[in-house]
Structure formats: structure tokens, C-alpha cells
C-alpha positions as CSV (number, residue, x, y, z in Angstrom):
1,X,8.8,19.1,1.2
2,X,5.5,21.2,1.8
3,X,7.5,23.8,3.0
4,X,10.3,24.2,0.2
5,X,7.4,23.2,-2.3
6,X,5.7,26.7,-1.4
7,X,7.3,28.8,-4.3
8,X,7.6,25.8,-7.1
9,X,6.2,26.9,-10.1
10,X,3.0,25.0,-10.6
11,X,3.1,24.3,-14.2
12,X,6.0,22.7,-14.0
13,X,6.2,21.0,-10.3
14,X,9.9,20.4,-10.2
15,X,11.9,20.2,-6.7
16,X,15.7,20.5,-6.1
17,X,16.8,17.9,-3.8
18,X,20.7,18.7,-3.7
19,X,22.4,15.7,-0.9
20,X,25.5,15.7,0.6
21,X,27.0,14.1,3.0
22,X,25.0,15.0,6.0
23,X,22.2,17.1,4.7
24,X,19.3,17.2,2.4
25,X,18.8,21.4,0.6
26,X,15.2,21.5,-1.1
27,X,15.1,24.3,-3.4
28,X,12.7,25.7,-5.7
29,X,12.3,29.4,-8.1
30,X,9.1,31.2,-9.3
31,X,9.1,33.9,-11.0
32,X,6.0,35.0,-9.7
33,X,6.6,34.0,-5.7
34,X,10.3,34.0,-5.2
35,X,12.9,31.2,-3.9
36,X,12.7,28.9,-0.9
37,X,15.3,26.6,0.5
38,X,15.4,24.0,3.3
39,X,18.3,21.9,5.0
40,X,17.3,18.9,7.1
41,X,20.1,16.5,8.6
42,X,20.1,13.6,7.0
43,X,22.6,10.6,6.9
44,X,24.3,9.4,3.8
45,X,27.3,7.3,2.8
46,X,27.9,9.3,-0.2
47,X,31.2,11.4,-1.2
48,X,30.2,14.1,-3.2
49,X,27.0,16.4,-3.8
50,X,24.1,14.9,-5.8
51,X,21.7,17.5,-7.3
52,X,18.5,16.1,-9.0
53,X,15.1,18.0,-9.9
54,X,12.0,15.6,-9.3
55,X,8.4,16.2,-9.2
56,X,7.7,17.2,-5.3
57,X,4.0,16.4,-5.9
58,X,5.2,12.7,-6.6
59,X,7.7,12.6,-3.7
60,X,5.1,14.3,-1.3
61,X,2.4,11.6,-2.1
62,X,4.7,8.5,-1.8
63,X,5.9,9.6,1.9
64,X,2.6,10.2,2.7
65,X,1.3,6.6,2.1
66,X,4.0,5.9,4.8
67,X,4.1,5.6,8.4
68,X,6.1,8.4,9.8
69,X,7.7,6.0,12.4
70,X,9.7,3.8,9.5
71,X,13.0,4.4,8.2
72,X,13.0,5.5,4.9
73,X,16.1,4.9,2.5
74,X,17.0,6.8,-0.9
75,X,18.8,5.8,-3.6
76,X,19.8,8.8,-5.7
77,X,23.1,7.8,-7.8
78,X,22.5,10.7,-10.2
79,X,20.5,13.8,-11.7
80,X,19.7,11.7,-14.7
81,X,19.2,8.5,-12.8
82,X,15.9,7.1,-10.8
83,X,15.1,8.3,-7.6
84,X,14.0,5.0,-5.2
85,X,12.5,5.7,-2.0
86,X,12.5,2.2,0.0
87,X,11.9,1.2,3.8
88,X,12.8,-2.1,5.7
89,X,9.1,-3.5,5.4
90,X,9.8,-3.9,1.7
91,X,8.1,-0.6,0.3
92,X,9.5,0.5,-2.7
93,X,8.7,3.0,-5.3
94,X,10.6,4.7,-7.9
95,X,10.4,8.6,-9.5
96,X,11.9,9.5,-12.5
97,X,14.2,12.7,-12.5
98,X,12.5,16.0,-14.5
99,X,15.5,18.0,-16.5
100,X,17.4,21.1,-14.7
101,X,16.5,24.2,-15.4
């Protein structure tokens, strides 16, 4: 997330986390600093691309409270649904979606 979050505009925050089925882009524009993109392998039971734009500042700050050694799940059904990041300990937290651009 630090790394794609490099060229997000400041003002407004927002991260494009685009999921298939076996990898995670993060994208982000500004005008002012160019694009970024980054794929990491992920694995998913889902059938077809989910885009949503969230708040990487909110994302970044939830996975940090965790322990890099748990499994972390996500829930991501679509753009204008929640976004629930949850491990096996029974952590759970929730981030509402910010509107595409």
C-alpha cells in the first residue's frame, strides 16, 4: 500500500484496489506526480474483477495495528459495498468505499 500510495493525490486519499482472481493491482493518478501500480498474488474465490476506490490512509492504518504473521481475509462484494478486513483471532474492521473518479 505504501508503495502504490506514493502518487495518490493528497487531498483526496483514494486507492484503487482492482481484485481478481489471483491478484490484488493498487493503482493511484496525480496530476502533479504521475501513476503507480502494484500487483501482489493474492488468493480469492471470486469469478470476476472487483474494482473499488478506498481511502489507503484508512487501509494502511488498520493493517498496521496487525501482526504481520496473521492471515488476513477481505470481503469486497462490490465498488459501492463495505470493505471488511477480518483475521481468525476475531479482528474485524470495516471501510467504506470513496466514489470512482
Amino acid at each position: 500500500i505504501r508503495q502504490a500510495a506514493i502518487t495518490v493525490n493528497k487531498e483526496d486519499r483514494g486507492l484503487r484496489f482492482e481484485f481478481s482472481k489471483d491478484n490484488l493491482r493498487l493503482t493511484a493518478t496525480a496530476a502533479e506526480v504521475g501513476n503507480s501500480q502494484v500487483d501482489l498474488p493474492i488468493q480469492s474465490d471470486i469469478d470476476e474483477k472487483i474494482g473499488i476506490r478506498l481511502d489507503f490512509s484508512y487501509v494502511r492504518d488498520i493493517l498496521k495495528a496487525l501482526d504481520p504473521a496473521i492471515k488476513v481475509t477481505v470481503h469486497v462484494l462490490s465498488k459501492n459495498r463495505q470493505f471488511v478486513i477480518s483475521t481468525a483471532d476475531g479482528f474485524g474492521a470495516v471501510v467504506m468505499p470513496m466514489a470512482d473518479q
